[in-house]
C-alpha positions in Angstrom: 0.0 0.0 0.0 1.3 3.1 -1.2 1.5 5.7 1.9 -0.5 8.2 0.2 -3.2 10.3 2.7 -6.9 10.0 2.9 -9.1 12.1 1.5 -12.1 13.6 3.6 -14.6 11.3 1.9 -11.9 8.2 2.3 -11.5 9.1 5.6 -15.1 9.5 6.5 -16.0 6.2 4.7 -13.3 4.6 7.1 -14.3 5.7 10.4 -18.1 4.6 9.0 -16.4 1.1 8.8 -14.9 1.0 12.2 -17.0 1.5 15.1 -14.9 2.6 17.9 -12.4 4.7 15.8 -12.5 8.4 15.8 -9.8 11.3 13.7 -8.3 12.9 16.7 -5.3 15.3 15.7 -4.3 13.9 12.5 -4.4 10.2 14.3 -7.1 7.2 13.9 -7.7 6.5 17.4 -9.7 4.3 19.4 -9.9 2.8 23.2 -10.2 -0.6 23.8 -11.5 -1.8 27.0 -11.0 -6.2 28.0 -10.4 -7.6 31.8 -7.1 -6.6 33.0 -5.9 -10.6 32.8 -6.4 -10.7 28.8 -4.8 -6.9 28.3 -1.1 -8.5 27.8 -2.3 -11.2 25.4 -4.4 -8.2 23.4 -1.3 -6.3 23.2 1.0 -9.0 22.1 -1.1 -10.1 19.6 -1.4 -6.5 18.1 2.3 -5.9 18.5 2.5 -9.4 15.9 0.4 -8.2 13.4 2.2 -4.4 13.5 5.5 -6.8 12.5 3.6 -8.3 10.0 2.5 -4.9 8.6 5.6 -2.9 9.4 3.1 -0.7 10.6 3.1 0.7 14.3 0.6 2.3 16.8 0.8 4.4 19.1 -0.2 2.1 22.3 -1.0 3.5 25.9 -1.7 0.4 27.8 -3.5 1.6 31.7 -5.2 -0.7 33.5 -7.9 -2.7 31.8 -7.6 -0.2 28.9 -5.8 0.0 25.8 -5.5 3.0 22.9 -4.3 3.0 19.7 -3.4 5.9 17.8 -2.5 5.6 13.9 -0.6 8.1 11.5 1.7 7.1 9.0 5.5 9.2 8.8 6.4 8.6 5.7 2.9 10.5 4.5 4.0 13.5 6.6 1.9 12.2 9.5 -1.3 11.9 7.8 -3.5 8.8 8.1 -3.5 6.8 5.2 -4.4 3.1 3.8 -2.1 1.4 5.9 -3.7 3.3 8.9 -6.7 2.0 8.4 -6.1 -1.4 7.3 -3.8 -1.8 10.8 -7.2 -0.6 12.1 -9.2 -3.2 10.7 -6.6 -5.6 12.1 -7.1 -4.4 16.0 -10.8 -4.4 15.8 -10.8 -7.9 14.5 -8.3 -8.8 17.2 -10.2 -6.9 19.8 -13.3 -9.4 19.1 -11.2 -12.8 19.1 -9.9 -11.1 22.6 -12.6 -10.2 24.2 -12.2 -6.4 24.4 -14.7 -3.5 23.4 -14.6 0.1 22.4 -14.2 1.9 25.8 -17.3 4.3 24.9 -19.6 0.9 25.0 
Protein backbone atom coordinates (compact mmCIF):
# COMPACT_ATOMS: atom_id res chain seq x y z
CA UNK A 1 0.00 0.00 0.00
CA UNK A 2 1.34 3.10 -1.22
CA UNK A 3 1.48 5.73 1.90
CA UNK A 4 -0.54 8.15 0.21
CA UNK A 5 -3.21 10.26 2.67
CA UNK A 6 -6.87 10.02 2.90
CA UNK A 7 -9.10 12.05 1.49
CA UNK A 8 -12.12 13.60 3.62
CA UNK A 9 -14.56 11.32 1.90
CA UNK A 10 -11.93 8.25 2.34
CA UNK A 11 -11.45 9.09 5.61
CA UNK A 12 -15.13 9.52 6.55
CA UNK A 13 -16.00 6.19 4.70
CA UNK A 14 -13.31 4.60 7.06
CA UNK A 15 -14.31 5.71 10.41
CA UNK A 16 -18.14 4.55 9.02
CA UNK A 17 -16.37 1.07 8.84
CA UNK A 18 -14.94 1.04 12.17
CA UNK A 19 -17.01 1.46 15.15
CA UNK A 20 -14.91 2.63 17.94
CA UNK A 21 -12.35 4.67 15.83
CA UNK A 22 -12.51 8.37 15.82
CA UNK A 23 -9.83 11.27 13.72
CA UNK A 24 -8.27 12.94 16.73
CA UNK A 25 -5.25 15.27 15.73
CA UNK A 26 -4.29 13.89 12.53
CA UNK A 27 -4.35 10.23 14.31
CA UNK A 28 -7.15 7.24 13.91
CA UNK A 29 -7.73 6.48 17.44
CA UNK A 30 -9.67 4.27 19.41
CA UNK A 31 -9.93 2.85 23.22
CA UNK A 32 -10.17 -0.57 23.83
CA UNK A 33 -11.52 -1.85 27.00
CA UNK A 34 -10.96 -6.15 28.05
CA UNK A 35 -10.40 -7.59 31.79
CA UNK A 36 -7.10 -6.63 33.00
CA UNK A 37 -5.89 -10.58 32.77
CA UNK A 38 -6.39 -10.65 28.78
CA UNK A 39 -4.82 -6.90 28.34
CA UNK A 40 -1.05 -8.50 27.81
CA UNK A 41 -2.29 -11.24 25.37
CA UNK A 42 -4.39 -8.23 23.36
CA UNK A 43 -1.34 -6.33 23.16
CA UNK A 44 0.97 -9.03 22.06
CA UNK A 45 -1.06 -10.07 19.62
CA UNK A 46 -1.40 -6.48 18.07
CA UNK A 47 2.33 -5.89 18.48
CA UNK A 48 2.50 -9.36 15.91
CA UNK A 49 0.43 -8.23 13.42
CA UNK A 50 2.23 -4.43 13.51
CA UNK A 51 5.52 -6.79 12.51
CA UNK A 52 3.60 -8.28 9.99
CA UNK A 53 2.53 -4.87 8.56
CA UNK A 54 5.57 -2.87 9.41
CA UNK A 55 3.15 -0.68 10.56
CA UNK A 56 3.08 0.74 14.32
CA UNK A 57 0.64 2.29 16.85
CA UNK A 58 0.83 4.44 19.10
CA UNK A 59 -0.19 2.06 22.34
CA UNK A 60 -1.01 3.46 25.89
CA UNK A 61 -1.67 0.45 27.84
CA UNK A 62 -3.49 1.57 31.66
CA UNK A 63 -5.15 -0.66 33.46
CA UNK A 64 -7.89 -2.74 31.76
CA UNK A 65 -7.64 -0.23 28.93
CA UNK A 66 -5.83 -0.03 25.83
CA UNK A 67 -5.47 3.02 22.93
CA UNK A 68 -4.26 3.02 19.71
CA UNK A 69 -3.42 5.95 17.84
CA UNK A 70 -2.49 5.57 13.92
CA UNK A 71 -0.64 8.07 11.52
CA UNK A 72 1.74 7.12 9.02
CA UNK A 73 5.45 9.20 8.84
CA UNK A 74 6.40 8.60 5.65
CA UNK A 75 2.91 10.46 4.47
CA UNK A 76 4.02 13.53 6.62
CA UNK A 77 1.93 12.25 9.51
CA UNK A 78 -1.25 11.88 7.78
CA UNK A 79 -3.47 8.82 8.14
CA UNK A 80 -3.50 6.79 5.18
CA UNK A 81 -4.39 3.12 3.80
CA UNK A 82 -2.09 1.38 5.91
CA UNK A 83 -3.72 3.31 8.90
CA UNK A 84 -6.65 2.05 8.37
CA UNK A 85 -6.08 -1.39 7.31
CA UNK A 86 -3.81 -1.81 10.78
CA UNK A 87 -7.17 -0.57 12.10
CA UNK A 88 -9.21 -3.16 10.70
CA UNK A 89 -6.60 -5.62 12.11
CA UNK A 90 -7.09 -4.42 15.99
CA UNK A 91 -10.79 -4.35 15.83
CA UNK A 92 -10.76 -7.95 14.49
CA UNK A 93 -8.32 -8.81 17.22
CA UNK A 94 -10.16 -6.93 19.75
CA UNK A 95 -13.28 -9.43 19.13
CA UNK A 96 -11.17 -12.81 19.11
CA UNK A 97 -9.93 -11.07 22.60
CA UNK A 98 -12.65 -10.17 24.19
CA UNK A 99 -12.19 -6.39 24.41
CA UNK A 100 -14.69 -3.53 23.37
CA UNK A 101 -14.61 0.10 22.43
CA UNK A 102 -14.18 1.88 25.76
CA UNK A 103 -17.33 4.29 24.95
CA UNK A 104 -19.62 0.87 25.03
Amino acid sequence: MAATPLTDAELAQALADLPGWTAQDGRLAAVYKADRAAVPGFYAAVAAAEDEANHHAEITVLYGTVGFALNTHDAGGAITALDTALAERISALAVERGARPAGK
